[in-house]
N, C-alpha and C positions, 0 to 999 in steps of 0.2 A: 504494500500500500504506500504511493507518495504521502510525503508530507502534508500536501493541500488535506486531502481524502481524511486525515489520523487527525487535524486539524477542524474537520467540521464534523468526524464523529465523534471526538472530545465535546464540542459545542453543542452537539443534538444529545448527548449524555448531560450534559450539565442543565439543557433546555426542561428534560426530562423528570431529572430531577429534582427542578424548580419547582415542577407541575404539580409530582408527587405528592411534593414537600407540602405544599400551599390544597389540594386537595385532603390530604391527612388533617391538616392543621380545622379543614371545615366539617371533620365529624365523617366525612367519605369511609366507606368501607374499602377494604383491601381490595376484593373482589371489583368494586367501584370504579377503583385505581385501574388496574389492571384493561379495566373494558376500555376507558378512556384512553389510555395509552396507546393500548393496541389499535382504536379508534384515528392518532394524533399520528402511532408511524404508517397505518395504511395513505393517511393523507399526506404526510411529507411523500411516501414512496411516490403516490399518484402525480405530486408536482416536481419532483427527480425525471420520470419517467415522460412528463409532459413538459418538459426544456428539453431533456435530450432529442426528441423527436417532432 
């Protein structure tokens, strides 16, 4: 993996973990967490996938 690439999944791990953080903090369940998230990378993939093409 270049640099750029270890550089913006560093950022989307830390985006991630903001998210977490700040949903736990509102009483969210784990489960909660988890659907959101999975939610949050299907939509970065879909806008990865729709610049590349």
């Amino acid at each position: 993996m270049e640099d750029h690439q270890k550089q913006e999944a560093l950022k989307a791990q830390d985006e991630m973990m903001e998210i977490a953080d700040r949903l736990f903090q509102e009483g969210k369940s784990e489960a909660e967490v988890r659907k959101f998230l999975s939610e949050y990378l299907d939509q970065k993939r879909a806008e990865v996938q729709k610049n590349k093409g």
